[in-house]
Each structure stands twice: as structure tokens, then as C-alpha cells.
SERO-4910 file (N, C-alpha, C, O; in steps of 0.05 Angstrom, whole numbers):
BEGIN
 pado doro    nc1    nc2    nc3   cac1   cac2   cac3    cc1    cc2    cc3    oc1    oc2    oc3
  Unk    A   3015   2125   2539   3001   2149   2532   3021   2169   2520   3039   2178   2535
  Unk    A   3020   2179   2486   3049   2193   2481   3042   2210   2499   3021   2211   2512
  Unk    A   3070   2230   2499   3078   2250   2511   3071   2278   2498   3069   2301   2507
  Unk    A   3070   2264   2464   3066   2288   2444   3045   2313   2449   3048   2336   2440
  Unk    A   3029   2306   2462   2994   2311   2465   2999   2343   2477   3007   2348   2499
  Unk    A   2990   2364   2454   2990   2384   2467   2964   2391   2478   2943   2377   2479
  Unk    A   2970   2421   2491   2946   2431   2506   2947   2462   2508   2967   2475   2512
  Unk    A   2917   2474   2505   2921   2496   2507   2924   2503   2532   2923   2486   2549
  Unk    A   2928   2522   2535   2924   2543   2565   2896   2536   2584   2873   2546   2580
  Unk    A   2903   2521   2600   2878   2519   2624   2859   2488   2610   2837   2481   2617
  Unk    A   2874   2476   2589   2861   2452   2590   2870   2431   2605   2895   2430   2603
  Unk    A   2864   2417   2617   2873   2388   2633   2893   2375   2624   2886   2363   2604
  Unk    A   2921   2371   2631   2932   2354   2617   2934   2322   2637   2933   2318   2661
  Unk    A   2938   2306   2615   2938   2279   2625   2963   2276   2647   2987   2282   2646
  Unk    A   2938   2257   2683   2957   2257   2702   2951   2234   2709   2940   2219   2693
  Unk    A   2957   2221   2739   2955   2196   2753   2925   2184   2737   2922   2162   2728
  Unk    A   2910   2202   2739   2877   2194   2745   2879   2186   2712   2877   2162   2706
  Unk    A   2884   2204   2693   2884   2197   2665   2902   2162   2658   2892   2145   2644
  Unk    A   2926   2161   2671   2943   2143   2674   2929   2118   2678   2935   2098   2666
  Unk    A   2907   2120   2698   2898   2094   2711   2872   2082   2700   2865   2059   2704
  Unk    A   2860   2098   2685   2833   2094   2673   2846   2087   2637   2835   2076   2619
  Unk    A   2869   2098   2638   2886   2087   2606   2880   2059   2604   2868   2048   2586
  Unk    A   2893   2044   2631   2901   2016   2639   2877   2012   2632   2876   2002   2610
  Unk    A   2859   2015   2641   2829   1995   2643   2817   1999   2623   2796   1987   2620
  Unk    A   2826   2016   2603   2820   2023   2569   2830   2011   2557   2819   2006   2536
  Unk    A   2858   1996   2562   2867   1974   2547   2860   1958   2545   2857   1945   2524
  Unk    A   2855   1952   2572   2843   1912   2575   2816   1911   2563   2802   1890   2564
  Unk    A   2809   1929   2555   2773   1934   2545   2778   1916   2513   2794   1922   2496
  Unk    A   2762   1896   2513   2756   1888   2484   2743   1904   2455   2724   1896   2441
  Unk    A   2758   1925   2452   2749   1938   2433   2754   1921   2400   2770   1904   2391
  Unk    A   2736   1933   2391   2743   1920   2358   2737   1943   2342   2723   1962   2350
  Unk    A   2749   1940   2318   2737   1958   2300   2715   1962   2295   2701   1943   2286
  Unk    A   2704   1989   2298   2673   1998   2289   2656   2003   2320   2633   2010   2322
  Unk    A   2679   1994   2345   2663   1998   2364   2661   2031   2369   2677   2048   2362
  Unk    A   2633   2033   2382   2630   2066   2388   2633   2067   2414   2622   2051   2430
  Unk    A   2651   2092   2424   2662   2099   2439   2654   2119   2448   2648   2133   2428
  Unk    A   2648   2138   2477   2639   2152   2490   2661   2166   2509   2664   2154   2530
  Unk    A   2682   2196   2504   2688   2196   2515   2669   2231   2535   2661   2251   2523
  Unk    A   2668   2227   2556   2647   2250   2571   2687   2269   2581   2707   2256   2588
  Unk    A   2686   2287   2579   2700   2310   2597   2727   2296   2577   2740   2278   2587
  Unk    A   2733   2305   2550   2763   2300   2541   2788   2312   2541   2809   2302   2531
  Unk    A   2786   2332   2551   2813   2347   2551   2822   2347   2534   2811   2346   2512
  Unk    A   2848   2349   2539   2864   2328   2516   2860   2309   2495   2877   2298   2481
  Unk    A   2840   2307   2496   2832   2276   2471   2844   2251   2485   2836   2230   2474
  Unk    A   2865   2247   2511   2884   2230   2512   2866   2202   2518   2879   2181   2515
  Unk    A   2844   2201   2523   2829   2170   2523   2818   2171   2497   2825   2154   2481
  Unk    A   2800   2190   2492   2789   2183   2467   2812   2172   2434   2808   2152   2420
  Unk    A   2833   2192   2432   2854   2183   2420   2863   2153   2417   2868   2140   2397
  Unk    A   2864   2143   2453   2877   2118   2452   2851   2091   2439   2856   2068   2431
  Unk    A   2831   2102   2442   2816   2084   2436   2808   2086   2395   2804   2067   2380
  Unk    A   2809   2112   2390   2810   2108   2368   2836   2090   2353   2834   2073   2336
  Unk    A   2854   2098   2363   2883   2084   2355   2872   2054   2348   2878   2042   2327
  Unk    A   2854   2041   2367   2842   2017   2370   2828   2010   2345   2822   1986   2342
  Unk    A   2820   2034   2321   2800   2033   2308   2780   2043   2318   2767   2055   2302
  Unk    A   2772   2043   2338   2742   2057   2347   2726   2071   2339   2735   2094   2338
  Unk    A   2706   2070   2332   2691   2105   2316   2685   2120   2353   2671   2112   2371
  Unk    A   2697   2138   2351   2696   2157   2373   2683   2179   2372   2684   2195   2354
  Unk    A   2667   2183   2398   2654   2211   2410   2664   2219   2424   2668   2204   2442
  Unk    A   2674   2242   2426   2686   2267   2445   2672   2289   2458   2674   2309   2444
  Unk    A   2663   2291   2473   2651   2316   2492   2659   2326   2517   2664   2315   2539
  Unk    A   2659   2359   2508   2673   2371   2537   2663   2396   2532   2665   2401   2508
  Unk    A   2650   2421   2551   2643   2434   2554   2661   2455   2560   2652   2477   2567
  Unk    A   2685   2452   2556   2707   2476   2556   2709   2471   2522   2708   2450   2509
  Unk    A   2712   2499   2512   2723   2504   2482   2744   2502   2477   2749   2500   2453
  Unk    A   2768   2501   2498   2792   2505   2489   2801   2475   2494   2822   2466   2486
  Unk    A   2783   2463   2507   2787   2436   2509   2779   2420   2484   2791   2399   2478
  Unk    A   2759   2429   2469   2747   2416   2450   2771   2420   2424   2780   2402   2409
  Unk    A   2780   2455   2422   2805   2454   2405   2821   2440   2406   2831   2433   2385
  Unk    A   2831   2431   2429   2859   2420   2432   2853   2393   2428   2873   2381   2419
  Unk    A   2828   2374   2433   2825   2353   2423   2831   2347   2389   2846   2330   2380
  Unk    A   2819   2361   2379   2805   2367   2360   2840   2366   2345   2845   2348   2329
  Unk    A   2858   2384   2351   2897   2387   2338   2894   2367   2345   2883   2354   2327
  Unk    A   2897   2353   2366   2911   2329   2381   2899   2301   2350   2916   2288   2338
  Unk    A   2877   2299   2346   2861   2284   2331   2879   2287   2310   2897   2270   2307
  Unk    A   2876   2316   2290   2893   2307   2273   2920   2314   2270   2930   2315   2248
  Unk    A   2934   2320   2296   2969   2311   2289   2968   2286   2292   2990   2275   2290
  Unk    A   2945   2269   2296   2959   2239   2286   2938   2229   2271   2939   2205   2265
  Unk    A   2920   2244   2262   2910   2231   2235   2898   2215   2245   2900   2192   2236
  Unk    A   2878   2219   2270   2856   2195   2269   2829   2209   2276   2828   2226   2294
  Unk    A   2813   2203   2265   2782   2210   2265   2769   2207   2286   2761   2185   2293
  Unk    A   2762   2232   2303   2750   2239   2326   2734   2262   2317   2740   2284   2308
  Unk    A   2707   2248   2323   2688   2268   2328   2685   2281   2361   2679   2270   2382
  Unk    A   2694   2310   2355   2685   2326   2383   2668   2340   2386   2662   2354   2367
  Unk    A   2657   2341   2405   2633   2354   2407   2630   2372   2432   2630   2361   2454
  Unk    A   2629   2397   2431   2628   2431   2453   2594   2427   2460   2575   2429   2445
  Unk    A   2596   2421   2488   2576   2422   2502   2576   2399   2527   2596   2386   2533
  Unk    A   2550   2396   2543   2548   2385   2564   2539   2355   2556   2518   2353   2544
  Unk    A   2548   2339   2559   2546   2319   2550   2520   2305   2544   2518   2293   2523
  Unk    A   2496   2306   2566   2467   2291   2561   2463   2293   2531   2462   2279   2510
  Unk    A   2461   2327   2541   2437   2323   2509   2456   2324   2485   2448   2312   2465
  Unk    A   2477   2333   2484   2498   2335   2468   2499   2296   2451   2508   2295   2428
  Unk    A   2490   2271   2464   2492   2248   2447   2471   2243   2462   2478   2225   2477
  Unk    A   2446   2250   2467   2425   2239   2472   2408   2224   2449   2405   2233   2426
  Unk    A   2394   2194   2460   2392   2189   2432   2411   2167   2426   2401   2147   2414
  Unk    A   2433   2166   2433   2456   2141   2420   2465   2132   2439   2467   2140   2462
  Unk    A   2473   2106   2423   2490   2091   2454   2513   2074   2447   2514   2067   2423
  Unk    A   2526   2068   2457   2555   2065   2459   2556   2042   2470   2539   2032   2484
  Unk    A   2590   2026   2459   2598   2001   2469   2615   2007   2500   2621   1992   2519
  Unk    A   2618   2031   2496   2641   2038   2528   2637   2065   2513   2630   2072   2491
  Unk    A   2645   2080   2543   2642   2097   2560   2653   2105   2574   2648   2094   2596
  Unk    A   2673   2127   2575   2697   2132   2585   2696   2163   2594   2692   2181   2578
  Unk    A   2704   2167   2631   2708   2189   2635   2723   2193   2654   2720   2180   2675
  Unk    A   2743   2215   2651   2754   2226   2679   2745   2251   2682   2753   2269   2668
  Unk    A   2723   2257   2706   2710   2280   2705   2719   2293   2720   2739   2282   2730
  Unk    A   2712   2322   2732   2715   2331   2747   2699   2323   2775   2676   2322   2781
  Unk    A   2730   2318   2793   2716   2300   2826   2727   2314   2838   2734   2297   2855
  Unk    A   2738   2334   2845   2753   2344   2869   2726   2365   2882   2709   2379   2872
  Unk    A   2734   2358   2912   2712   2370   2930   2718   2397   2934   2740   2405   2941
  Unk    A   2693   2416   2930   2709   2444   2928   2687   2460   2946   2663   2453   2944
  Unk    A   2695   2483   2965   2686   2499   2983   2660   2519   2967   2641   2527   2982
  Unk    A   2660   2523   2949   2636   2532   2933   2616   2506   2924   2625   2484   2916
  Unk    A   2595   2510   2925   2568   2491   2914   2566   2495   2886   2563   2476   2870
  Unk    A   2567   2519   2877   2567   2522   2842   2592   2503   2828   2613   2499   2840
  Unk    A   2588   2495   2809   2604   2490   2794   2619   2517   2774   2605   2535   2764
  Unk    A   2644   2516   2771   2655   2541   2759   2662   2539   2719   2673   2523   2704
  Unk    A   2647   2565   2716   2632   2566   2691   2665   2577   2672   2666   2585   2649
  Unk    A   2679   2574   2685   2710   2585   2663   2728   2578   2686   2722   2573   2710
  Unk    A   2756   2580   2671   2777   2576   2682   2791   2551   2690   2777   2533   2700
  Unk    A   2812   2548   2687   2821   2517   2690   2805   2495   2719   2803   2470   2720
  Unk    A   2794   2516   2742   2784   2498   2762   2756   2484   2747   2744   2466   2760
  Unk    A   2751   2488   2733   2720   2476   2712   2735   2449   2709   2720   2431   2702
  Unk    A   2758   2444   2713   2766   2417   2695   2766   2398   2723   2767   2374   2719
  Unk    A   2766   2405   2748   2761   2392   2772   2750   2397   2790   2747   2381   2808
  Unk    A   2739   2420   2792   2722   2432   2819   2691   2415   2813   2679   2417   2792
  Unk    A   2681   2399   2836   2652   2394   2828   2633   2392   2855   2621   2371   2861
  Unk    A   2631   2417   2869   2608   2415   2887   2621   2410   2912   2645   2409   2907
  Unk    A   2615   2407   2938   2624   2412   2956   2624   2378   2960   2638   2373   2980
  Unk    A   2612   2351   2949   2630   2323   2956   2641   2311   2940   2647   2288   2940
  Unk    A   2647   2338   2909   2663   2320   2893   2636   2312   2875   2641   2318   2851
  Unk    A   2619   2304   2878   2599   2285   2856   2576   2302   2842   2552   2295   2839
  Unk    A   2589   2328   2832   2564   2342   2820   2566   2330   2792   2545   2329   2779
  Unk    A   2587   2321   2784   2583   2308   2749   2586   2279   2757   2579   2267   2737
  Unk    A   2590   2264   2772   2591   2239   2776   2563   2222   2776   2559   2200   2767
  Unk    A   2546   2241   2790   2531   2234   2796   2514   2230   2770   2506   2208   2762
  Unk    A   2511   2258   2757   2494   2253   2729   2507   2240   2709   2494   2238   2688
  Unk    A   2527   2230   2710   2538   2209   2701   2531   2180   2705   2527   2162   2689
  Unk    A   2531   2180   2733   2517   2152   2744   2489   2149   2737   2481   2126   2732
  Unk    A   2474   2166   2735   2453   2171   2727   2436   2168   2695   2413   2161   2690
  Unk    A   2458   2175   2678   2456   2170   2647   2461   2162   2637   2456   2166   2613
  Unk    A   2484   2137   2649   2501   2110   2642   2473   2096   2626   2465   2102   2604
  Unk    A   2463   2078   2644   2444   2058   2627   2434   2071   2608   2433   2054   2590
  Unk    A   2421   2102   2595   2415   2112   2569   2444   2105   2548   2446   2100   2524
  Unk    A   2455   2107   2563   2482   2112   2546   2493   2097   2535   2504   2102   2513
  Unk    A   2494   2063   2549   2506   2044   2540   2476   2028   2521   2451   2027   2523
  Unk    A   2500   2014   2500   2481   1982   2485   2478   1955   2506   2496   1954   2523
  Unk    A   2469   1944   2506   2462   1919   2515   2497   1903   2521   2509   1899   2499
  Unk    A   2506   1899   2535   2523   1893   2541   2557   1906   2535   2578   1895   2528
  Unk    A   2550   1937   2544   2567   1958   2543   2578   1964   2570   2568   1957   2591
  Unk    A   2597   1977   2567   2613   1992   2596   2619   2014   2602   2627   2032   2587
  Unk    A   2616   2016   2622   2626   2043   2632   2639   2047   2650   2631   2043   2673
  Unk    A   2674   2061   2640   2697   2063   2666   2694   2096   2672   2697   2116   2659
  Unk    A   2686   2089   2700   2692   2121   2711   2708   2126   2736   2702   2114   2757
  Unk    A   2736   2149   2735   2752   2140   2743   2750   2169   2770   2745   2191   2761
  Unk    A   2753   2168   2799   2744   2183   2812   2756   2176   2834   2755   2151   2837
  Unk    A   2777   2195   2862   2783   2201   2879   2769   2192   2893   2746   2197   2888
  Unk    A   2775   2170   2924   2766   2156   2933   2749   2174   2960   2736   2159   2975
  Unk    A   2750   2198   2964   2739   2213   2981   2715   2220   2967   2701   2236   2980
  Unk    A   2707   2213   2942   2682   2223   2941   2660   2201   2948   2636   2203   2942
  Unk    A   2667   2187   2957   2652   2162   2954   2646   2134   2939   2624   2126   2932
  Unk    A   2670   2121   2936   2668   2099   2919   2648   2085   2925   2637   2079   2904
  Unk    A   2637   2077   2941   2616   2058   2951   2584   2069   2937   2564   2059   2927
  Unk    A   2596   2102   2945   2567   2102   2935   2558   2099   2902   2538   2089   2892
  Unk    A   2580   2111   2891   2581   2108   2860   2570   2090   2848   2554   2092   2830
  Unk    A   2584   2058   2868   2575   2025   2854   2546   2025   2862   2530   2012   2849
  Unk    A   2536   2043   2892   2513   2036   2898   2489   2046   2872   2469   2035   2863
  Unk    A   2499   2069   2866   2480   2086   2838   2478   2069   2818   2457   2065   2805
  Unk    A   2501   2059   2813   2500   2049   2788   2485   2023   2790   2474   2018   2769
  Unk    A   2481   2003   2811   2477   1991   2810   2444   1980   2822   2434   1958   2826
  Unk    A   2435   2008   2826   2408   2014   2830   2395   2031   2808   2373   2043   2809
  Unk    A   2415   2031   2782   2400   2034   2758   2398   2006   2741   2390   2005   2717
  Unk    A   2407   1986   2754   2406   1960   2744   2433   1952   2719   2430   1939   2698
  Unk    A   2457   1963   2728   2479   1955   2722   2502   1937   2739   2506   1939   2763
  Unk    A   2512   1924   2725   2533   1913   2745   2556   1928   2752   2562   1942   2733
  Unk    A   2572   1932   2772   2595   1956   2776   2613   1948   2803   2604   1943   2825
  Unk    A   2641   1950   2796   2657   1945   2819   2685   1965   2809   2688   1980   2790
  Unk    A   2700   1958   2831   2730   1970   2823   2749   1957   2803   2763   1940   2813
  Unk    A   2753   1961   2779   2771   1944   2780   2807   1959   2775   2823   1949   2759
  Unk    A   2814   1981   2792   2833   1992   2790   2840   2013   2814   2825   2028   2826
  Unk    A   2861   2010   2818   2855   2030   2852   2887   2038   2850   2903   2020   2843
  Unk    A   2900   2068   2857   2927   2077   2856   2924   2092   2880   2902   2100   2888
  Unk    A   2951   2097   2897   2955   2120   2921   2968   2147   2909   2991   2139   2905
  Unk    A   2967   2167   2903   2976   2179   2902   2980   2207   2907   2960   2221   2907
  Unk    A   3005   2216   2912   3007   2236   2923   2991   2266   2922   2984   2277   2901
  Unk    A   2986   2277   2952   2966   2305   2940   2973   2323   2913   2995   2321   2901
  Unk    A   2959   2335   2907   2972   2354   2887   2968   2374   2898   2962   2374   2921
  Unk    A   2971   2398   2884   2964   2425   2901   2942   2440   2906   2937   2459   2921
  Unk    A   2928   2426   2887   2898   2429   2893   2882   2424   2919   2870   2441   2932
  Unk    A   2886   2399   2922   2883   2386   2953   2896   2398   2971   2887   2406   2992
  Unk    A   2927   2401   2964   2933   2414   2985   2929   2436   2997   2936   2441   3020
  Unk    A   2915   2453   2980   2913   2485   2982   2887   2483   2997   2879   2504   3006
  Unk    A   2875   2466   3001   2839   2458   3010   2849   2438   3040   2829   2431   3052
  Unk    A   2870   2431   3052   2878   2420   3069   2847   2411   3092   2831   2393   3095
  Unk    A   2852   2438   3101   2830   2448   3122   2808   2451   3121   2792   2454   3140
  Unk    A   2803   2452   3095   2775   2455   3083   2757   2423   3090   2735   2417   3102
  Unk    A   2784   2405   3073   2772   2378   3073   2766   2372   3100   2745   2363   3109
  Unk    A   2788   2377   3112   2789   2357   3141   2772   2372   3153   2770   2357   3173
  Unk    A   2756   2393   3159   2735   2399   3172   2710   2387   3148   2688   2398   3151
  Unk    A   2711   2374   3135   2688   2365   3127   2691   2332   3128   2674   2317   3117
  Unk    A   2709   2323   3139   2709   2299   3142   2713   2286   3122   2705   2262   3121
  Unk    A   2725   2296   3106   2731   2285   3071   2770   2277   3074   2779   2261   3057
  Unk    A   2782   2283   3086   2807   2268   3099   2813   2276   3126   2803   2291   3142
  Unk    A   2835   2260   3127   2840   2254   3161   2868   2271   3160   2883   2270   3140
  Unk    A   2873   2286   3180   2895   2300   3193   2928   2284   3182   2935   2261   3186
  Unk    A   2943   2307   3167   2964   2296   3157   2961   2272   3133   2979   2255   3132
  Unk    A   2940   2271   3114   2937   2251   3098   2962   2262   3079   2968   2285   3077
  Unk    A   2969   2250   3072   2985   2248   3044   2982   2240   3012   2994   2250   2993
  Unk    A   2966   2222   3014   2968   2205   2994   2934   2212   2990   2917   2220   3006
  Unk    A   2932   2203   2954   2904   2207   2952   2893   2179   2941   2909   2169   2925
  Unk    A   2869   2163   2946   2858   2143   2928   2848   2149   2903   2828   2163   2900
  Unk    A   2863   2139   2881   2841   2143   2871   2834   2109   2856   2850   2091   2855
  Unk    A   2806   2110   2846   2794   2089   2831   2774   2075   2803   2751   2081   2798
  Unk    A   2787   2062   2793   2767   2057   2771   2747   2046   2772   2752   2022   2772
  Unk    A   2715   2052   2772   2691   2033   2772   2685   2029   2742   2688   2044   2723
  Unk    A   2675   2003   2743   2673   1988   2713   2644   1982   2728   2638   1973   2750
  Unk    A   2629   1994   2702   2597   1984   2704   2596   1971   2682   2612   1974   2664
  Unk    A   2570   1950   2683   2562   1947   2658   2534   1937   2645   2523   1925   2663
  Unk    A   2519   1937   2626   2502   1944   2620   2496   1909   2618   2515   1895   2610
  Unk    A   2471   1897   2626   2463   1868   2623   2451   1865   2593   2443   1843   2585
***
């Protein structure tokens, strides 16, 4: 993933979670002309790598400064990304895609709203983590073509199990195929107490899961 990839002020820049869902973007059989779905881009840094692939690419993210910085990122290297400012459903409702690619916002946060500005928009989602996951899990099968995929890459405290269970009670196939430990950030850490009275980690955890689910469309 270059290094080049700028970012404005309070957009996401690419970390472990971006890192690990890269991997499972590689091994993806893309070809030229495939259409690509990326939901929450920050940075452009998946959507980018897949265009590199040739891909005709979609970009959507509901931060503006996120959508700018995709948008430089696109053409300091001169490759054709369509971005798109808004919430993703209706924003490509209507089309569907060979893959489907997101690292959304999963971190479990002490407010129920989702936050409408400010860099915590790029991870705060609901008090288990699954306020965008879920409608994600949910609008996968609209989303994909007939034998399409979808990697969504998500902290193992929000519920991996249940993720594959959604997805696969919308009549997709879905498992892990990517799993890393890594260390809290300060996010988590600053929520210590928060979590562990919600039963979302255990006393002195260190390390965080996180994982890639690969669904896919029959």
C-alpha cells in the first residue's frame, strides 16, 4: 500500500484493519472492466489498489473531506475513480458489483447516535460496533452480481459470528478468511472501562482481533 497517499485533516488514514483487508484484495481475481464497490474510502487506499488492477471503480464515503482526499489521491496517480459524497444505499442503488470492499466504521462507542462530523465518524458506530455493519450485511446481496464478493473487514468484539450469521441468512456464502492481533490503539484504550463493563473485553486485554469476512453471492 504506497506510503504516498495523502490525507486531509480528520480523514482516516490507512492502518492494521486497512492492511489486512489489502491482503484479501489481492488474492481477489479481478480483471479488467471488473466493477468495484468501495463503501467508507477514506483515503481511496482500497479503492486505488483495485483500480491499479484496471478495475472500473466506485467510491463512497459520507465525510467530504474524505471524498476530497480520495478524489487528489486518484489523480496524483492518474487513475480513474469515481467518488461519490453520500451514504452509500441509495448513493449506487440500482447497480451491482463484482466485489465489494469495506472498512467501516466498527468501534463500540458509549453514545447510540452515530457522530455526524469529526474524525470519530470514521469509527464510532453505536454502542456494539455494528451500526454500519449491519446495513451493510443487509445490502450486500442488492449489491453484488451473481457470483460476486464481498470483504468486510471488522474488530472481533463486534461479533464475527454474527456477521457470517446475517450474511448468510440473506442467502450468501461467508466465512473468515483473514484474522490479525493487534495492539489497542487509543481509541480503545481511552474506552477501557467502558468496554469491559459491557462485556465487549476482558480485564487487561491488550491485543485487538481483528477479521476479514468474505461473502459471496451464488
Amino acid at each position: 500500500m504506497p506510503a504516498r497517499l495523502m490525507a486531509l485533516p480528520g480523514v482516516y488514514r490507512p492502518q492494521s484493519d486497512t492492511r489486512l483487508v489489502a491482503l484479501a484484495l489481492a488474492r481477489e481475481a479481478l480483471t479488467p472492466g471488473s466493477h468495484v464497490l468501495e463503501i467508507g474510502t477514506g483515503t481511496g487506499a482500497l479503492a486505488l489498489q483495485a483500480a491499479r488492477r484496471g478495475a472500473r471503480v466506485t467510491a463512497v464515503d459520507v465525510s467530504r473531506r474524505a471524498v476530497a482526499t480520495a478524489r487528489l489521491n486518484a489523480l496524483r496517480e492518474r487513475l480513474p475513480l469515481r467518488v461519490i459524497h453520500g451514504d452509500f444505499a441509495p448513493a449506487v442503488a440500482g447497480s451491482r458489483f463484482d466485489l465489494v470492499v469495506s472498512n467501516p466504521p466498527y468501534v463500540p462507542a458509549p453514545a447510540a447516535e452515530l457522530p455526524v462530523r469529526g474524525p470519530e465518524r470514521a469509527w464510532d458506530a453505536g454502542r456494539d460496533g455494528r451500526a454500519i455493519i449491519d446495513r451493510i450485511c443487509t445490502t450486500a446481496p442488492a449489491l453484488l452480481r451473481p457470483g460476486g464478493a464481498l470483504l468486510l473487514v471488522h474488530s472481533g468484539m463486534c461479533g464475527t459470528q454474527e456477521t457470517i450469521d446475517r450474511l448468510t441468512a440473506r442467502g450468501l456464502t461467508a466465512d473468515v478468511t483473514a484474522r490479525a492481533f493487534v495492539p489497542w490503539g487509543p481509541v480503545l484504550r481511552s474506552r477501557r472501562a467502558w468496554l469491559e463493563r459491557q462485556g465487549l473485553s476482558a480485564a487487561a486485554e491488550e491485543l485487538e482481533e481483528l477479521v476479514v469476512i468474505r461473502a459471496q453471492s451464488l
